[in-house]
C-alpha angles and dihedrals in degrees: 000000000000113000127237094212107111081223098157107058103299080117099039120106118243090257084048090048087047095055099038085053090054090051094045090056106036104103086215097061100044085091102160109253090231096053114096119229124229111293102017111129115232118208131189117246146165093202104076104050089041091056095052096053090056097042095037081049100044105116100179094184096065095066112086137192084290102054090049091041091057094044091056083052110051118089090229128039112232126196091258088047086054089052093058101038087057089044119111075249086066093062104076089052090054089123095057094041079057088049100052090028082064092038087059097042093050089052108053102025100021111209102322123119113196114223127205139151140234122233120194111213102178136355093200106129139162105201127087110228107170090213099041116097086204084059111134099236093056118103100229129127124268147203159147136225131230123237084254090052096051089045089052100046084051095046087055086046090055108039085065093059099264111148102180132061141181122207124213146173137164113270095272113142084175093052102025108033119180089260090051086052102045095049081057091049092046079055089055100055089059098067095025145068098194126036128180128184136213121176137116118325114271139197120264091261100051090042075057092048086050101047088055099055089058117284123135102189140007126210122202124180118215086208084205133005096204100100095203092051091045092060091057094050103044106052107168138018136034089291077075097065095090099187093057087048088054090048097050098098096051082054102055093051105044082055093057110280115148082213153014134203127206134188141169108217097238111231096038099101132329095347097207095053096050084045078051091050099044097045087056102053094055091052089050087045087054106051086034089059109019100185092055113115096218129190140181131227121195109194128171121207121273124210099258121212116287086028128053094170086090107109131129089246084179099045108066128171092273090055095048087049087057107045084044093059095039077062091061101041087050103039108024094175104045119103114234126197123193107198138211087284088083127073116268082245108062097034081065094051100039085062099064088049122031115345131076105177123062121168113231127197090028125189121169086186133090121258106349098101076114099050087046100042100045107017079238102143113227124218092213121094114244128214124241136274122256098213137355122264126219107192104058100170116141122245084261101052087044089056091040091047093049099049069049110069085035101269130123121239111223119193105190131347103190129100113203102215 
């Protein structure tokens, strides 16, 4: 199917174009996107080329009403059953996809929705992504925090109950090196029960040292699994070596983590094929290490600042609903979070039905959780966003929603003996 995304440069502005033609012709920057660069670990595993063949052989069009019919009635969801249930057949069954995707939610996580929040450390990054608002390329403002500011920006999240915290940066080994990272994760451990990470992919020794320092799981989104679209779309940097990113979560958890999290960014390339291919990994990720706890995001992308044309035109709201309770179907155990980059609508109504994770309080910016969380201006420039978020509402109106719609909020389930 050819896809409607602009995806290449059809959104890029003429200095972006210029520089995305320079790149594209000198010879010193037409590194291959499967060739590691010095100092990338390789590991051998089965996951990855398993994963392709499914996903470069996935024709959708061929499942029909049958097909989708069957899947909704087996016990348990096969691959071929996720196939058809992700298929353009599956659509008009969305109701009953909604029916069993709930059925399978209630059981295994009963009404609880769990609630964190990101915290942007740094948007320093070195790769140039086009759709990426952190890209190097793109004139934002940057910065980094202190360890005094970090410890500042946790201490305001907890003081207002949250439990759980992700930590982010740009991709940026020269501003935000693996030691930087892991004194703000021993900060973290401080003021939370629960800390995530999601930063640029690392080798299985420096997930260890991590871990170490703290973190219980790490999240890494593929952005796309088709290997071909994601060259054009990562043009410089490490970010661009497409075979390391894959391998991040087996990584990370070879090298300690409790958990790992996976996503596809919807609106990238054939969106049912990357939501195939994610949801595969994680089921090989999860025979393959038994005791993981493994989780799904399905984000969809978000305008960035100095260009609001971003936006996943073939991915709408009906398409993400059913990719999301395909998830479930397919992967009853696994948790599954739907971020701020959805409308305050349909995150209410996810949660009764497929997901079990939304972030609350969100900033995609540096150093204003201040500024968010107790109306207090701060005299400290802050650095940029990296997308634009659609759901705003604070920690205490998500709980409140979400007691609301009949659910109960859960900030952290695990008990450290």
């Amino acid at each position: 199917m050819e896809n409607q995304f602009f995806v290449d440069s059809a959104f890029l502005s003429e200095e972006a174009l210029s520089k995305k033609h320079r790149l594209e012709t000198d010879p010193s920057c037409r590194r291959s996107h499967m060739e590691y660069m010095p100092g990338m670990e390789q590991i051998q595993s089965d996951i990855r080329p398993t994963v392709m063949e499914h996903m470069n052989s996935y024709d959708y069009y061929k499942y029909t009403a049958k097909d989708v019919q069957a899947a909704l009635e087996h016990e348990t969801c096969s691959i071929e059953d996720f196939k058809a249930l992700l298929s353009p057949a599956a659509q008009p069954f969305l109701e009953q996809m909604a029916q069993k995707a709930r059925m399978e939610t209630s059981k295994h996580f009963g009404n609880t929705v769990y609630l964190f929040t990101p915290l942007y450390i740094a948007n320093y990054c070195e790769n140039y992504c086009v759709y990426c608002g952190f890209n190097c390329y793109n004139h934002i403002k940057r910065m980094k925090l202190t360890m005094e500011q970090i410890e500042h920006e946790m201490k305001v999240i907890a003081d207002s109950g949250m439990e759980e915290i992700l930590i982010l940066t740009g991709e940026s080994r020269a501003q935000s090196d693996v030691e930087y990272i892991g004194e703000a994760c021993k900060l973290a451990r401080k003021y939370f029960r629960m800390v995530g990470l999601e930063i640029y992919p690392v080798n299985t020794d420096e997930y260890h040292y991590l871990h170490t320092c703290g973190v219980d799981y790490v999240t890494v989104f593929q952005e796309t699994y088709d290997a071909d679209k994601y060259e054009t779309l990562h043009l410089m940097g490490h970010k661009r070596v497409w075979p390391y990113r894959f391998d991040s979560q087996e990584r990370a958890l070879r090298g300690g983590m409790r958990g790992v999290a996976l996503s596809a960014l919807l609106g990238l390339s054939d969106f049912r094929k990357d939501a195939l291919a994610t949801g595969l990994h994680a089921y090989y990720l999860q025979r393959k290490y038994p005791q993981a706890e493994i989780s799904l995001s399905c984000p969809r992308l978000r305008p960035i600042i100095n260009n609001d044309k971003i936006n996943p035109l073939d991915v709408g709201e009906t398409q993400l609903c059913q990719i999301l309770c395909a998830y479930r179907i397919f992967l009853p155990f696994a948790g599954i979070t739907v971020s701020s980059r959805e409308s305050e609508q349909f995150r209410n109504g996810i949660v009764k039905i497929a997901a079990t994770k939304v972030s609350a309080g969100v900033s995609t910016g540096i150093g204003d959780h201040e500024s968010k969380y107790t109306g207090k201006e701060t005299e400290e420039a802050q650095g940029d966003e990296q997308f634009e978020i659609d759901d705003s509402r604070s920690f205490h109106q998500m709980y409140e929603d979400m007691e609301g719609e009949g659910l109960q909020p859960v900030l952290n389930d695990y008990l450290y003996v």
